[in-house]
C-alpha positions, -999 to +999 in steps of 0.1 A: -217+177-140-243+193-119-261+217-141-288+233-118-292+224-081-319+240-057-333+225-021-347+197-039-329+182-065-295+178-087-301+184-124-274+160-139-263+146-175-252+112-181-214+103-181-203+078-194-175+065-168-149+047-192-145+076-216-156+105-197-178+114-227-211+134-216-234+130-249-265+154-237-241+179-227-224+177-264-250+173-282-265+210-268-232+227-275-239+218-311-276+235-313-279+272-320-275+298-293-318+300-289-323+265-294-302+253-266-316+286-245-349+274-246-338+236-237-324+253-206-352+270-197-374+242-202-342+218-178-348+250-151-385+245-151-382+206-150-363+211-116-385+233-104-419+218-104-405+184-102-427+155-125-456+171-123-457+191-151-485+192-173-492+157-194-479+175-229-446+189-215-439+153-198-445+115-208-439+083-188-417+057-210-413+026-193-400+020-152-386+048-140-377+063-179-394+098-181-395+118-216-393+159-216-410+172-248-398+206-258-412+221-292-390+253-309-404+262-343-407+236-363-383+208-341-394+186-317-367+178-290-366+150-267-350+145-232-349+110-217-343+112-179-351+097-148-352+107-110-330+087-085-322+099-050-332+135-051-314+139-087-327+143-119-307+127-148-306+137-181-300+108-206-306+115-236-316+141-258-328+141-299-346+157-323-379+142-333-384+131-362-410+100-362-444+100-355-442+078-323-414+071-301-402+037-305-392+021-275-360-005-278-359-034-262-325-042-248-317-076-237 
């Protein structure tokens, strides 16, 4: 599913091919109308700029794993994505609700 494209890049969530499920894009139709607004807005900007937003808005994991930090009221919401041949991938998205991300180690 390409969500925003412009001269640049794709925006696209993760699919997973066996069962067609698309968990970021599921897990936003569950939010509240403003909630998932403002995650839009913050997707729209993402693609616009490209990585180089400023250090609070954007966080380097681990590789090639970025993190999107997106603050409404009192939530914290997280996007996990990386870039790969001029698209942007949405992975994975959460509410916040540690003090630190903790980063699994998958082997």
């Amino acid at each position: 599913m390409i969500l925003f494209n412009n001269k640049r890049y794709k925006l696209v969530f993760y699919q997973n091919f066996r069962t067609k499920e698309k968990p970021v894009d599921n897990y936003l139709n569950r939010l509240g109308k403003k909630e998932r607004a403002k995650i839009i807005k913050y997707l729209e900007f993402l693609i616009s700029v490209d990585n180089s937003l400023t250090f609070h808005l954007v966080k380097h994991i681990r590789d090639k794993i970025w993190e999107l930090r997106i603050d409404f009221s009192n939530k914290r919401f997280r996007l996990m994505y990386f870039i790969l041949d001029k698209q942007i991938v949405i992975l994975h998205i959460f509410l916040k609700k540690l003090p630190k991300l903790q980063i699994l180690k998958y082997q």
